[in-house]
N, CA, C and O atoms as CSV, one atom per row, in Angstrom:
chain,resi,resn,atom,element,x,y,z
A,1,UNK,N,N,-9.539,-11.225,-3.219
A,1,UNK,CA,C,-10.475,-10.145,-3.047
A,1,UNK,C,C,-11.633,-10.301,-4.025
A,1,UNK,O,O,-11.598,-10.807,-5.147
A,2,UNK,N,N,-12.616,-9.790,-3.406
A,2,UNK,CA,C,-13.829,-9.692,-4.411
A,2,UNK,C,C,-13.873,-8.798,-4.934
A,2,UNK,O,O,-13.484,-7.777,-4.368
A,3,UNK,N,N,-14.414,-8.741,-6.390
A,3,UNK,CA,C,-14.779,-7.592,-7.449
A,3,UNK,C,C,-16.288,-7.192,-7.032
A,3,UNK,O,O,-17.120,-7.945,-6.525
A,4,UNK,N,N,-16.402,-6.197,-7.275
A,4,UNK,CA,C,-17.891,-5.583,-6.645
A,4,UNK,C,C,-18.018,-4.477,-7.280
A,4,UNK,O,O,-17.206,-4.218,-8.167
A,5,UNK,N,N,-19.225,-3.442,-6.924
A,5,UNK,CA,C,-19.344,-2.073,-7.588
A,5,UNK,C,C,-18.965,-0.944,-6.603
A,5,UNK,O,O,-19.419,0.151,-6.935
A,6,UNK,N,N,-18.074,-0.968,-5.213
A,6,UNK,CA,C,-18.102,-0.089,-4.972
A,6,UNK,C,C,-16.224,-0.263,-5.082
A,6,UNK,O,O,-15.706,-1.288,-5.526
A,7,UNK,N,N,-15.565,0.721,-4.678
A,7,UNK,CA,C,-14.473,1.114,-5.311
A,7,UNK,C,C,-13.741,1.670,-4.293
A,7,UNK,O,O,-13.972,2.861,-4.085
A,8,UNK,N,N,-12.826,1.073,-3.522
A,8,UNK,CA,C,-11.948,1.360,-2.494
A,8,UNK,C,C,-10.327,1.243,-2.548
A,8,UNK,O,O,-9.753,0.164,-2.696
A,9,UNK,N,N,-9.599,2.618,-2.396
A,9,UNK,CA,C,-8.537,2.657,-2.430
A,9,UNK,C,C,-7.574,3.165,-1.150
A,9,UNK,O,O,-7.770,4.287,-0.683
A,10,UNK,N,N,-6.854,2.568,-0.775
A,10,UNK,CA,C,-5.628,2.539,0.415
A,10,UNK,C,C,-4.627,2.889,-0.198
A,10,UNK,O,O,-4.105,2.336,-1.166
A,11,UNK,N,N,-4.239,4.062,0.480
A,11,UNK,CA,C,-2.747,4.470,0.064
A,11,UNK,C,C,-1.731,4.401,1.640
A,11,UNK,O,O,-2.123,5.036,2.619
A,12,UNK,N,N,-0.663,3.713,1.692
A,12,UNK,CA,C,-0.069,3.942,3.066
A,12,UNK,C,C,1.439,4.404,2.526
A,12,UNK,O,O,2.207,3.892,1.712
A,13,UNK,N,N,1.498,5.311,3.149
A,13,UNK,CA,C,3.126,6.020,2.912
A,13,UNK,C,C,3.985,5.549,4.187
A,13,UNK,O,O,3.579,5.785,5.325
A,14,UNK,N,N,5.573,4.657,3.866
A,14,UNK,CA,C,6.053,3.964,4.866
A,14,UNK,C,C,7.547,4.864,4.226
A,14,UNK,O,O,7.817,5.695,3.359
A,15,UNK,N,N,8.293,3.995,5.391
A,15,UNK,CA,C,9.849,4.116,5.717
A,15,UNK,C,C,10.396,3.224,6.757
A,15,UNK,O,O,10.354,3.211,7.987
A,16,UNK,N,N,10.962,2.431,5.780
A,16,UNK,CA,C,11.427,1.457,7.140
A,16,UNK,C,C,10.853,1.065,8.138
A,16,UNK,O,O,11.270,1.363,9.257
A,17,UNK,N,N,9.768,0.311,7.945
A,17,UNK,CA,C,8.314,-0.726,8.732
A,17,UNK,C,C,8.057,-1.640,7.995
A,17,UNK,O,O,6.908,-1.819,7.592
A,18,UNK,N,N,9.014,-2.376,7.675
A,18,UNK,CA,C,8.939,-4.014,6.718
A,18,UNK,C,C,7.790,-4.720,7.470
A,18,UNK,O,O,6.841,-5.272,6.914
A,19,UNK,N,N,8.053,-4.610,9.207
A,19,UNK,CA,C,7.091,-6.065,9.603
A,19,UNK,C,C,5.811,-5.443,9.705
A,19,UNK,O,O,4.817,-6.113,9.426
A,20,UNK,N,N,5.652,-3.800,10.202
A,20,UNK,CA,C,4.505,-3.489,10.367
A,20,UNK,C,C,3.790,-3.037,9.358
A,20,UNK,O,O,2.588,-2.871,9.566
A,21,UNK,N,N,4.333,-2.733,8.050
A,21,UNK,CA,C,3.600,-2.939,7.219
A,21,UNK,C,C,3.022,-4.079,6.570
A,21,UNK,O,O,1.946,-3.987,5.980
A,22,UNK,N,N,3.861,-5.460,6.665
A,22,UNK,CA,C,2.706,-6.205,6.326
A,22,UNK,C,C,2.121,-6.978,7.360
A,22,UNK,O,O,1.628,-8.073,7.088
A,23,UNK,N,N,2.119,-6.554,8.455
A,23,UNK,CA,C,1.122,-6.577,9.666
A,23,UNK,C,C,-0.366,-6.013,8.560
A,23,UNK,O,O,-1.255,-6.550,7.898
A,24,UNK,N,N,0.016,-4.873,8.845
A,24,UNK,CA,C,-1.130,-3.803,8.385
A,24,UNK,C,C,-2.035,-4.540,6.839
A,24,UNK,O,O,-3.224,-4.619,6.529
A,25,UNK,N,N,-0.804,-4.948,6.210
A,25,UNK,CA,C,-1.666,-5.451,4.289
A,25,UNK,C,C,-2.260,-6.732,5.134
A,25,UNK,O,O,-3.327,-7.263,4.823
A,26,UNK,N,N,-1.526,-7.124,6.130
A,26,UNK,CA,C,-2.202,-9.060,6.120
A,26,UNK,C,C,-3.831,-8.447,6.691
A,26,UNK,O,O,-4.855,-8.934,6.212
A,27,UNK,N,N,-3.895,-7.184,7.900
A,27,UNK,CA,C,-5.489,-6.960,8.121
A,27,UNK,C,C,-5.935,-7.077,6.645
A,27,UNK,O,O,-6.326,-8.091,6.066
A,28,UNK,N,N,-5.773,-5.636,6.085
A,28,UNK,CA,C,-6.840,-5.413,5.003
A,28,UNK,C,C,-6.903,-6.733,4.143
A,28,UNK,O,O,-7.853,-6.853,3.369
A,29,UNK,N,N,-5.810,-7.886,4.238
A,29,UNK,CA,C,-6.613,-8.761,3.256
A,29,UNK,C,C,-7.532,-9.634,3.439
A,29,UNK,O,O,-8.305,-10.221,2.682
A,30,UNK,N,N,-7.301,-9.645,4.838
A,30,UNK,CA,C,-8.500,-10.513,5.744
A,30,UNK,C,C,-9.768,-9.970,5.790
A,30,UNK,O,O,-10.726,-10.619,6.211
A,31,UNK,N,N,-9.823,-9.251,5.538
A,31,UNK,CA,C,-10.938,-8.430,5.782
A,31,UNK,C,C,-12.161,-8.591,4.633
A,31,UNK,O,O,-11.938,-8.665,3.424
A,32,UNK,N,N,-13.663,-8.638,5.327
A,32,UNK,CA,C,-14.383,-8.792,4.024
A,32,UNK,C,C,-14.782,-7.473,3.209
A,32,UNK,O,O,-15.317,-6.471,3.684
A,33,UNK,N,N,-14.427,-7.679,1.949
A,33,UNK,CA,C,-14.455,-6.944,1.165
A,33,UNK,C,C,-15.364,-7.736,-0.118
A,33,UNK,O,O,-15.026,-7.845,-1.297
A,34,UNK,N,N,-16.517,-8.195,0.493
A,34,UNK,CA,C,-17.285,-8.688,-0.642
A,34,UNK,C,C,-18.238,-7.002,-1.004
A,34,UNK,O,O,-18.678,-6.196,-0.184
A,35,UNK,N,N,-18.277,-6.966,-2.245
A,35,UNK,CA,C,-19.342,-5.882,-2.946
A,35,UNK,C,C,-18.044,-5.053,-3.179
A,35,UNK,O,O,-18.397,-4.015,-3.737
A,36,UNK,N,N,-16.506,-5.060,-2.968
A,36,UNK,CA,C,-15.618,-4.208,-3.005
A,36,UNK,C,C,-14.605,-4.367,-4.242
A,36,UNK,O,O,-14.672,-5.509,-4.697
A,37,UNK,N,N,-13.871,-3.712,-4.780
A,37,UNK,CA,C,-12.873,-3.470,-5.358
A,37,UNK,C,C,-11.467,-2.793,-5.001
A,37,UNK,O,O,-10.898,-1.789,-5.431
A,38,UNK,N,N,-11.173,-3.660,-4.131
A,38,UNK,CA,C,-9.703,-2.753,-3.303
A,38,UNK,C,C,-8.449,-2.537,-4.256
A,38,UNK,O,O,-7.984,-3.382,-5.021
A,39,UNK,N,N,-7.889,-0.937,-4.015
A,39,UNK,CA,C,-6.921,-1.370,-4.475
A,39,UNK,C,C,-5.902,-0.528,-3.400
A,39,UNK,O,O,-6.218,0.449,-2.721
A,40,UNK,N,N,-4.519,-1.245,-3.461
A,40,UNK,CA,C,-3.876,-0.846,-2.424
A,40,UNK,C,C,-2.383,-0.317,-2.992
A,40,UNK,O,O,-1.659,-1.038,-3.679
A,41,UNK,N,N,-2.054,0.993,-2.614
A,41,UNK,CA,C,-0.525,1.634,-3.037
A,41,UNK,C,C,0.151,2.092,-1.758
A,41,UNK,O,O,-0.245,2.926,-0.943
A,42,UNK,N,N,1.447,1.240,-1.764
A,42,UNK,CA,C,2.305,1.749,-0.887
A,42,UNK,C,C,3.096,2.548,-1.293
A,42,UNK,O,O,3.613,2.331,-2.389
A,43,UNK,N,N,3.379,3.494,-0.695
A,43,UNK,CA,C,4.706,4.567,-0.904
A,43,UNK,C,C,5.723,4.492,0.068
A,43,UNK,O,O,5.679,5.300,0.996
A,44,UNK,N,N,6.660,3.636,0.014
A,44,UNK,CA,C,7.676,3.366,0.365
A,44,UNK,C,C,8.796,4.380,-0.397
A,44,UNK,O,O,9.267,4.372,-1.534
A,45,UNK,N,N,8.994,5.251,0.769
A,45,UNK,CA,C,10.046,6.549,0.612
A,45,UNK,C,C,11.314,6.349,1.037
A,45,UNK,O,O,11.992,6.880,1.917
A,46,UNK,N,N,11.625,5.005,-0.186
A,46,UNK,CA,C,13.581,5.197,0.193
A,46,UNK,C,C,13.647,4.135,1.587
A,46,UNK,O,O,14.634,4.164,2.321
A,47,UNK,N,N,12.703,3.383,1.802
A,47,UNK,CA,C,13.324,2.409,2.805
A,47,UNK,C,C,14.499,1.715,2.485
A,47,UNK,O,O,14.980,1.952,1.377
A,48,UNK,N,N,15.160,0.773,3.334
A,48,UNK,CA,C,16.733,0.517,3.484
A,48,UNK,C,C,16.113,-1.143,4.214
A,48,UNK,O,O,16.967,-2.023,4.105
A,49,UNK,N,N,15.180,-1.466,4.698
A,49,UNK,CA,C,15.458,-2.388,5.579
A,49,UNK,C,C,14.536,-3.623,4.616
A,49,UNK,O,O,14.098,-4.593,5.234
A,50,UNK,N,N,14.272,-3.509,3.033
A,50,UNK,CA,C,13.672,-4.129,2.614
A,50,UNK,C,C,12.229,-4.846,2.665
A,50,UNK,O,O,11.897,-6.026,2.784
A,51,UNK,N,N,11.387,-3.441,2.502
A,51,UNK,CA,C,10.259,-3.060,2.960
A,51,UNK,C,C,9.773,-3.308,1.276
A,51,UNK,O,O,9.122,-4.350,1.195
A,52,UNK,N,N,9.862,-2.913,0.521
A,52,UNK,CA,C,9.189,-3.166,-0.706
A,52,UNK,C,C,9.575,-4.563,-1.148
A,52,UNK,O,O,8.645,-5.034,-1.802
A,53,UNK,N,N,10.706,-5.501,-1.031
A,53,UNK,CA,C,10.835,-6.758,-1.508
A,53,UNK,C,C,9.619,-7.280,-1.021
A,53,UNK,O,O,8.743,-7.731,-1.760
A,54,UNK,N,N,9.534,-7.221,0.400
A,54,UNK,CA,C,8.690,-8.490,1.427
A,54,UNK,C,C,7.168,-7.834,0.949
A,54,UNK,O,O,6.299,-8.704,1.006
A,55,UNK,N,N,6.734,-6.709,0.563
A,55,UNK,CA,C,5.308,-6.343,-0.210
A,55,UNK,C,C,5.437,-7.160,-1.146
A,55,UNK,O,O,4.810,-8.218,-1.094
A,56,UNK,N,N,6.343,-6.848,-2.311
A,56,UNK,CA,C,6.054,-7.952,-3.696
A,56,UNK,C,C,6.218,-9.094,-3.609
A,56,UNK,O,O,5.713,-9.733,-4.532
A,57,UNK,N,N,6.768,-9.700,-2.807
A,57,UNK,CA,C,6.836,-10.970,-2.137
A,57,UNK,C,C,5.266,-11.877,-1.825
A,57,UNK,O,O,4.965,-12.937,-2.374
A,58,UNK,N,N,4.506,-11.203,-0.909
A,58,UNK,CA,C,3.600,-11.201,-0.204
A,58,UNK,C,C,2.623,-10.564,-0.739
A,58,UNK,O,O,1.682,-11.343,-0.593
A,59,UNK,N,N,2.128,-9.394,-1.413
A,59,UNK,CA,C,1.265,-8.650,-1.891
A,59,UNK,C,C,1.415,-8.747,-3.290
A,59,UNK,O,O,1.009,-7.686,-3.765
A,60,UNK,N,N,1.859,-9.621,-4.308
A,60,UNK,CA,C,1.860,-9.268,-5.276
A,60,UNK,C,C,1.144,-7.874,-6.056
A,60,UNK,O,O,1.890,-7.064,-6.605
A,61,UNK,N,N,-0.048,-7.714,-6.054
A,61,UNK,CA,C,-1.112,-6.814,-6.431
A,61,UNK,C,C,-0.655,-5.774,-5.898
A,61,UNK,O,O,-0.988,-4.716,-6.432
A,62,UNK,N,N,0.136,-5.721,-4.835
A,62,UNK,CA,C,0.136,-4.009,-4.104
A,62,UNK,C,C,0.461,-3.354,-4.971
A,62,UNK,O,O,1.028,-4.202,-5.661
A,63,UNK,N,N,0.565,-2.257,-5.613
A,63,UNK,CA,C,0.819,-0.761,-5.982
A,63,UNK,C,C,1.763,-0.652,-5.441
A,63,UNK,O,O,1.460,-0.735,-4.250
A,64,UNK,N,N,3.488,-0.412,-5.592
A,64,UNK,CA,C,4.262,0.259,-5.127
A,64,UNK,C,C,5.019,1.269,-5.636
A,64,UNK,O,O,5.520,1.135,-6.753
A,65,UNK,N,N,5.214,2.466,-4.862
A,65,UNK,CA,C,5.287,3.600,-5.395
A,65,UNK,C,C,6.832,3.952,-4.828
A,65,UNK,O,O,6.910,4.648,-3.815
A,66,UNK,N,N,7.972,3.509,-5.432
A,66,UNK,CA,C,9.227,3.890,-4.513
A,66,UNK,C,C,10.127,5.338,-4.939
A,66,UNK,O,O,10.391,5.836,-6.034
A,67,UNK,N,N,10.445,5.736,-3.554
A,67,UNK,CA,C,10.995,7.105,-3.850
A,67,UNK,C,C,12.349,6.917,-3.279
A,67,UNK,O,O,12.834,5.829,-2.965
A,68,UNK,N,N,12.992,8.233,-3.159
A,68,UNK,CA,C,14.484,8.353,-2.297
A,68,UNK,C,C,14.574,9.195,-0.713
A,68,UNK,O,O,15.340,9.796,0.041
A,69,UNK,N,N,13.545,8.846,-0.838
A,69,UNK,CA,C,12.900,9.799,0.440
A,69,UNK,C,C,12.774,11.123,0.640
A,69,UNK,O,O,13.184,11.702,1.646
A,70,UNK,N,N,12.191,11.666,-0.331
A,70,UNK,CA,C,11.940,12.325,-0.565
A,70,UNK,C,C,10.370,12.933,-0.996
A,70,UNK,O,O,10.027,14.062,-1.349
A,71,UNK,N,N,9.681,11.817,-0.826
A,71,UNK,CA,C,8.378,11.635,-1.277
A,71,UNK,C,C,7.313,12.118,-0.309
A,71,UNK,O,O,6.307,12.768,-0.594
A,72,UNK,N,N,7.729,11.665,0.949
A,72,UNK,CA,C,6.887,11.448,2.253
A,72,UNK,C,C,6.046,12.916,2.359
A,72,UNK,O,O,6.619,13.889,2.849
A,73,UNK,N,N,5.153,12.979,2.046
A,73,UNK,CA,C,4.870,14.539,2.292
A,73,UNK,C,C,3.478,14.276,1.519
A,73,UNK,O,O,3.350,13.670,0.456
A,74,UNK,N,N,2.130,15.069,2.557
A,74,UNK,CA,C,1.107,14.712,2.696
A,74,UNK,C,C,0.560,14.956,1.163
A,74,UNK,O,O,-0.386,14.274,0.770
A,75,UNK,N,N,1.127,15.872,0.360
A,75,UNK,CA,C,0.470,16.522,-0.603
A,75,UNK,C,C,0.645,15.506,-1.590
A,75,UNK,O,O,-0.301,15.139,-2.287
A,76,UNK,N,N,1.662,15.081,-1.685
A,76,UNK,CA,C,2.129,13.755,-2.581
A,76,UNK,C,C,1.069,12.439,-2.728
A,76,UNK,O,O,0.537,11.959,-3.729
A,77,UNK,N,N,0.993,12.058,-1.264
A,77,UNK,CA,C,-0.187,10.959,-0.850
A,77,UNK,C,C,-1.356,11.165,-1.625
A,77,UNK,O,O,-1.856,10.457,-2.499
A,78,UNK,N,N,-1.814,12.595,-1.011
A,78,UNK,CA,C,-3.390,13.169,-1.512
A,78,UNK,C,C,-3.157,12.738,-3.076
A,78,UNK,O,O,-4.074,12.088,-3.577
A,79,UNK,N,N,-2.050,13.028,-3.875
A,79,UNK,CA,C,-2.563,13.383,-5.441
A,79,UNK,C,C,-1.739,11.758,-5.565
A,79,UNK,O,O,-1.514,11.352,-6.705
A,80,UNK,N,N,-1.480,11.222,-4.831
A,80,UNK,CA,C,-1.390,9.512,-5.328
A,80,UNK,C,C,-3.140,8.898,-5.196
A,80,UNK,O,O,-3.720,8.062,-5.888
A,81,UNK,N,N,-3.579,9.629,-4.132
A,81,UNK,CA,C,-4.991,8.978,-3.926
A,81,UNK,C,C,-5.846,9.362,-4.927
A,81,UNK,O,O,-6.566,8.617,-5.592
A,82,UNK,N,N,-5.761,10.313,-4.993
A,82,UNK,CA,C,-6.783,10.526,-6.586
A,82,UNK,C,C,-6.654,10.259,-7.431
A,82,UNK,O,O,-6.905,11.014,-8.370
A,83,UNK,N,N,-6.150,8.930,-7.614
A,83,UNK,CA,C,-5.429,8.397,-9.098
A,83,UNK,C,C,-7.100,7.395,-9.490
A,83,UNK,O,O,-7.199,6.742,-10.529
C-alpha cells in the first residue's frame, strides 16, 4: 500500500466467513490506493472455522479485533471506527 495524506479506514465485523472474507481483503488490496493510507480492522466475533488465522496468515497488517461473540453489534463497530 501507498502512504499518502489522505487517511482511510475499513472496519468489517465477521463470523465464520474465512473464504469470504479474504475474498473481500484480497479486493481492497488490489485496489489503487495511491495518495492513501489504509488501514484495515477486522472484528471477528468468536469465529470457529478459522477466520482470524487465514487474516494473519495473509494480511499480516490487518487489525484484528477478536471477541466471543459477543461483539457483533453496530455500536461496537462505530466506536472501533473512530479509533
Amino acid at each position: 500500500m501507498t502512504t499518502g495524506t489522505t487517511r482511510v479506514g475499513l472496519v468489517m465485523a465477521v463470523h465464520n466467513r474465512r473464504d469470504t472474507t479474504l475474498r473481500a481483503l484480497r479486493t481492497v488490496y488490489e485496489a489503487d490506493t495511491t495518495g492513501m493510507t489504509l488501514h484495515v480492522v477486522v472484528v471477528d466475533d468468536g469465529s470457529t472455522d478459522g477466520t482470524s488465522e487465514a487474516i494473519r496468515r495473509a494480511y499480516p497488517d490487518v487489525e484484528i479485533v477478536a471477541g466471543d461473540g459477543t461483539l457483533y453489534s453496530h455500536d461496537y463497530v462505530c466506536r472501533i471506527s473512530q479509533r
